[in-house]
N, CA, C and O atoms as CSV, one atom per row, in Angstrom:
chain,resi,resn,atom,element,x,y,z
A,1,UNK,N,N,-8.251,-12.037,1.327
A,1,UNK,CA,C,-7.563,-12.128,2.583
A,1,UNK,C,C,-6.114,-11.666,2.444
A,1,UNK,O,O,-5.451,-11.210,3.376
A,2,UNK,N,N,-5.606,-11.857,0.949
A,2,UNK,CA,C,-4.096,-12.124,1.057
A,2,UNK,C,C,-4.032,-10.009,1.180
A,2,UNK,O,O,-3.199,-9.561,1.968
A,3,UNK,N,N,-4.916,-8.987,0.390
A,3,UNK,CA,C,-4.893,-7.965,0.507
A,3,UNK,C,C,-4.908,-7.589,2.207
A,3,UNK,O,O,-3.994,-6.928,2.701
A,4,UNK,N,N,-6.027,-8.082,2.995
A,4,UNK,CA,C,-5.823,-7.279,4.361
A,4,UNK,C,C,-4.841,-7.506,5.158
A,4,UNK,O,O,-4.459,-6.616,5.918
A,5,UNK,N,N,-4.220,-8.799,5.133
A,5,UNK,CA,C,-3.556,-9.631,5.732
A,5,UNK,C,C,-1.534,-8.816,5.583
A,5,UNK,O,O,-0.563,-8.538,6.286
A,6,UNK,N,N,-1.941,-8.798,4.366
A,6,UNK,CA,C,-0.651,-8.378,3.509
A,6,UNK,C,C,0.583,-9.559,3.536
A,6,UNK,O,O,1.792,-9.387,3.382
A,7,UNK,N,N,-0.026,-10.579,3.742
A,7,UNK,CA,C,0.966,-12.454,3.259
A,7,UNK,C,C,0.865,-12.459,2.214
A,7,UNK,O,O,0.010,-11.670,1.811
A,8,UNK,N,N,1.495,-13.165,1.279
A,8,UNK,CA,C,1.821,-13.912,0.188
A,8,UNK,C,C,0.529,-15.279,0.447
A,8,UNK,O,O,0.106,-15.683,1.531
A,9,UNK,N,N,0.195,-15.690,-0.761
A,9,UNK,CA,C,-0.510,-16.863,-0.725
A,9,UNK,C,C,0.475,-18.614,0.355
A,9,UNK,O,O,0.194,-19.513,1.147
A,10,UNK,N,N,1.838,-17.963,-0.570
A,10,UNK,CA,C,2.588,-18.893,0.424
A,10,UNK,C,C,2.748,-18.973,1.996
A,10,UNK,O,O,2.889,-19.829,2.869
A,11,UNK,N,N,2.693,-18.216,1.924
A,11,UNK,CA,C,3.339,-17.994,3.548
A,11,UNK,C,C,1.532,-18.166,4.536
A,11,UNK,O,O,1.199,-18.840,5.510
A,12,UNK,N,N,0.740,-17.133,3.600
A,12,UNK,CA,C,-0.753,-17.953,4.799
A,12,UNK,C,C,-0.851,-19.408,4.451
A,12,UNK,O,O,-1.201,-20.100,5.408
A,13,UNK,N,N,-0.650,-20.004,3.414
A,13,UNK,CA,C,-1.367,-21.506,3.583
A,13,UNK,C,C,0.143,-22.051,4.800
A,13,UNK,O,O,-0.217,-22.830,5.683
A,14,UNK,N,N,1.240,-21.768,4.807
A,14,UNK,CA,C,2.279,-22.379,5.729
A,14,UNK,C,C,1.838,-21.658,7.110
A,14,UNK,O,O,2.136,-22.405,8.042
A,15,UNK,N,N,1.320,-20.639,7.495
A,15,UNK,CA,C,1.314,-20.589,8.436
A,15,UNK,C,C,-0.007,-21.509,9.400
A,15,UNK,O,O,0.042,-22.230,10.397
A,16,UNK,N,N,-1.390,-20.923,8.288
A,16,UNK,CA,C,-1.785,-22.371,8.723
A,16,UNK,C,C,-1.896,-23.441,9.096
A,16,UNK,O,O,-2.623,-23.964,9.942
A,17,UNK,N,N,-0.638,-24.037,8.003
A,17,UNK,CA,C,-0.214,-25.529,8.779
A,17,UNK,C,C,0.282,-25.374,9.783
A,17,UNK,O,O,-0.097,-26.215,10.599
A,18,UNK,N,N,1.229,-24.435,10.296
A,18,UNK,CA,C,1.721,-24.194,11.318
A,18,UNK,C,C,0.865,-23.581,13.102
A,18,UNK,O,O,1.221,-23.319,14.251
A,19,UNK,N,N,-0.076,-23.613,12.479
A,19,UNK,CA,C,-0.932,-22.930,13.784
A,19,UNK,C,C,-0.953,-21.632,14.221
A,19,UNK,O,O,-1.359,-21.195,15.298
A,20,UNK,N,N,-0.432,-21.003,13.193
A,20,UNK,CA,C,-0.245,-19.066,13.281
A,20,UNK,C,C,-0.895,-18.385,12.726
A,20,UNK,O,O,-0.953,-17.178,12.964
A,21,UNK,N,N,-1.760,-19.158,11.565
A,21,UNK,CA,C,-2.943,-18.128,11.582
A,21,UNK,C,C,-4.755,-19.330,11.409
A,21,UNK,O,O,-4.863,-20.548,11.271
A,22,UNK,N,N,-5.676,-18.394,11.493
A,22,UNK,CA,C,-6.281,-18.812,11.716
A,22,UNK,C,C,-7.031,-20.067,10.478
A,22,UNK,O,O,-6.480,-20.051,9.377
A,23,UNK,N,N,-7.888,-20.806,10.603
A,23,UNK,CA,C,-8.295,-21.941,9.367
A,23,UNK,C,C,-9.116,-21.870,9.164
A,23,UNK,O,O,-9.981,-21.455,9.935
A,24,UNK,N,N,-9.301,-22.248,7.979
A,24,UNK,CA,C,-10.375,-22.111,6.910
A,24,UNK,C,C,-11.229,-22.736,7.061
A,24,UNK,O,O,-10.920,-23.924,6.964
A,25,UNK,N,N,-12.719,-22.494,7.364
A,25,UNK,CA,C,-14.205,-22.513,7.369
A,25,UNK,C,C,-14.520,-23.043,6.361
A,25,UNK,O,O,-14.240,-22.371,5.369
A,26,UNK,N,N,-15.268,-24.524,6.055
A,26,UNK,CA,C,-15.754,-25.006,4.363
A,26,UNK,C,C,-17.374,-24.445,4.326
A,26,UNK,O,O,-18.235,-24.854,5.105
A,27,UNK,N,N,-17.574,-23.564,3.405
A,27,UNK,CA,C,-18.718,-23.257,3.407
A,27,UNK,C,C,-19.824,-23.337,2.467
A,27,UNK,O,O,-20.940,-22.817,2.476
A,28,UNK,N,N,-19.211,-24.152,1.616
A,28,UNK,CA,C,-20.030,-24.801,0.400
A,28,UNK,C,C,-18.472,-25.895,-0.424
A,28,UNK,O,O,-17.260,-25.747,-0.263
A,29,UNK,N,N,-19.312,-27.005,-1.346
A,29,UNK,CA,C,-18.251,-27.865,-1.454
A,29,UNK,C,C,-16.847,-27.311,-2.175
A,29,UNK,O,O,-15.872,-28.016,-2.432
A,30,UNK,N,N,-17.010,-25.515,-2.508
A,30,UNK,CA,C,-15.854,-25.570,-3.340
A,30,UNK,C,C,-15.191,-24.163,-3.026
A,30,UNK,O,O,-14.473,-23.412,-3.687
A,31,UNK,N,N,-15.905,-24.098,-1.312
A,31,UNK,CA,C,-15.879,-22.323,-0.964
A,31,UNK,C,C,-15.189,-22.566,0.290
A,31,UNK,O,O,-15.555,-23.557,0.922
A,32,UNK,N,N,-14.163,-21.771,0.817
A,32,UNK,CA,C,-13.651,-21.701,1.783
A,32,UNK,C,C,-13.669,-20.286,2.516
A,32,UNK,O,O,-13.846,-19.319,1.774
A,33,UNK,N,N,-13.554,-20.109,3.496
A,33,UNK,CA,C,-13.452,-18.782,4.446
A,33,UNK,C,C,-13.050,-18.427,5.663
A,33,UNK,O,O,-12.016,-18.911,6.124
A,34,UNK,N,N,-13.349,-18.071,5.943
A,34,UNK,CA,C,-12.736,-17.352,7.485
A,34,UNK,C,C,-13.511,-16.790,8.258
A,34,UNK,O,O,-14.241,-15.888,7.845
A,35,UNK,N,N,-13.525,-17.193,9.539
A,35,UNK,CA,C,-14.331,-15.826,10.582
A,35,UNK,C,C,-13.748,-14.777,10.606
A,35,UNK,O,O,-12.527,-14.754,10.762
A,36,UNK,N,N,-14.303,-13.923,10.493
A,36,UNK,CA,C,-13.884,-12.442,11.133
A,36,UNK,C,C,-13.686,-12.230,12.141
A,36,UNK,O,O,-12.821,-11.356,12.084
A,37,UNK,N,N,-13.890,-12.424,13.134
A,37,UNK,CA,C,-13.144,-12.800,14.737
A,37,UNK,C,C,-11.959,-13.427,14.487
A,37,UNK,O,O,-11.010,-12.736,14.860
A,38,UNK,N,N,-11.750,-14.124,14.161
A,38,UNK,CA,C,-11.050,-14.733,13.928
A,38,UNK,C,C,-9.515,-14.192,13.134
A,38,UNK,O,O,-8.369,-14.633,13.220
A,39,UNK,N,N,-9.979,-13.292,12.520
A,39,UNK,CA,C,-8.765,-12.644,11.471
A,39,UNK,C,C,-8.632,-10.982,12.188
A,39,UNK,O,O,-7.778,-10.188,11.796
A,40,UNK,N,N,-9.692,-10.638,13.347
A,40,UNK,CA,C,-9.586,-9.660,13.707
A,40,UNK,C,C,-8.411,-9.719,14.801
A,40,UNK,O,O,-7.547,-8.882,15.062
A,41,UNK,N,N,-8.681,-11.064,15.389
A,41,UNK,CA,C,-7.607,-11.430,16.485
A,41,UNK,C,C,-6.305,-11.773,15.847
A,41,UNK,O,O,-5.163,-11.411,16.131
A,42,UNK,N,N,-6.689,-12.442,15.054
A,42,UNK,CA,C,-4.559,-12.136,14.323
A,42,UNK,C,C,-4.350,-10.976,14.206
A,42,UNK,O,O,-3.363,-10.512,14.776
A,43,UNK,N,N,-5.218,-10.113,13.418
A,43,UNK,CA,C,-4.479,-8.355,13.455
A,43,UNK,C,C,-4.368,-7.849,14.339
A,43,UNK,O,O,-3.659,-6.844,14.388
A,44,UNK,N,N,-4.901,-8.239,15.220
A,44,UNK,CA,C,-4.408,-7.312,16.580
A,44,UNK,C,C,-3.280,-7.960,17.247
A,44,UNK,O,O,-2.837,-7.326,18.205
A,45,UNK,N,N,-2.682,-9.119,16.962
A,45,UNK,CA,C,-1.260,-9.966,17.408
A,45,UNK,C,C,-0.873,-10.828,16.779
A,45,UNK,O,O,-1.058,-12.008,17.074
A,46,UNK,N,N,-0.067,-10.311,15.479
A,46,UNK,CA,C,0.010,-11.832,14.554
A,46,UNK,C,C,1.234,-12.244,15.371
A,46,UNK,O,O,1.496,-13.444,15.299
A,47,UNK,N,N,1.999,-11.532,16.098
A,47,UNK,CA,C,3.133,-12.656,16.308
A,47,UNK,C,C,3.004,-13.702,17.289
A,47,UNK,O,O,3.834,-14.609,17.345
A,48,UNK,N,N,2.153,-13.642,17.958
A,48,UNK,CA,C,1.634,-14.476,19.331
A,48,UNK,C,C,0.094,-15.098,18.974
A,48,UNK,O,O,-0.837,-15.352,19.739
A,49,UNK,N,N,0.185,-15.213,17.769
A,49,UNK,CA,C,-1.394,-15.857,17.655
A,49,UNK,C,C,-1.024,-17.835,17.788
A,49,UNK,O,O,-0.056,-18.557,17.552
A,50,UNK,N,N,-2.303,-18.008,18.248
A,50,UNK,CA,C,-1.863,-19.527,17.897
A,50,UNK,C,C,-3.501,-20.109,17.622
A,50,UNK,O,O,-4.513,-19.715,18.202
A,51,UNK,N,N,-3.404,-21.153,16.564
A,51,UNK,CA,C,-5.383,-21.440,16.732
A,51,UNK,C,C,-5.725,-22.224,17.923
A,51,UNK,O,O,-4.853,-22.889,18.482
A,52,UNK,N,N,-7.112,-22.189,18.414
A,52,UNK,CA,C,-7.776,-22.680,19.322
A,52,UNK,C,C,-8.108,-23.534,18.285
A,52,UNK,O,O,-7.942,-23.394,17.073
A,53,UNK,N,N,-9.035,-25.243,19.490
A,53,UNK,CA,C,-9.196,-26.216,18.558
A,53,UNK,C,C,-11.130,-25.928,18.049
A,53,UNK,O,O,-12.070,-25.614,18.780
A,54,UNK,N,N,-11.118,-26.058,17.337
A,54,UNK,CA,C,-12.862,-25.339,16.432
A,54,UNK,C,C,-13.643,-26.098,17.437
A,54,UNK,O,O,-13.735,-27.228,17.917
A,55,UNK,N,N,-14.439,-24.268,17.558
A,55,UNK,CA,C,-15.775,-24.990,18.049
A,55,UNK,C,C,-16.781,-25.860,17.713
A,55,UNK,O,O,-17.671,-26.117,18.524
């Protein structure tokens, strides 16, 4: 992520907390991820992104 994204590890886990980018999906007990919708819509507006609450 940190390659497409082009963040620092720091700055995505803070923005996270912050509600600016999108959160991490648990997808096995030691695997985390992301939708792709989800990361498609930050690239198309990271400065105005904010998360919706999970479906």
């Amino acid at each position: 992520m940190l390659d497409r994204t082009g963040l620092t590890r720091s700055t995505l886990y803070r923005k996270i907390h912050e509600g600016t980018f999108p959160r991490q999906i648990r997808i096995a007990a030691r695997c985390s991820g992301w939708r792709e919708r989800d990361i498609v819509e930050w690239l198309g507006n990271p400065i105005f992104y904010e998360q919706r609450d999970l479906e």
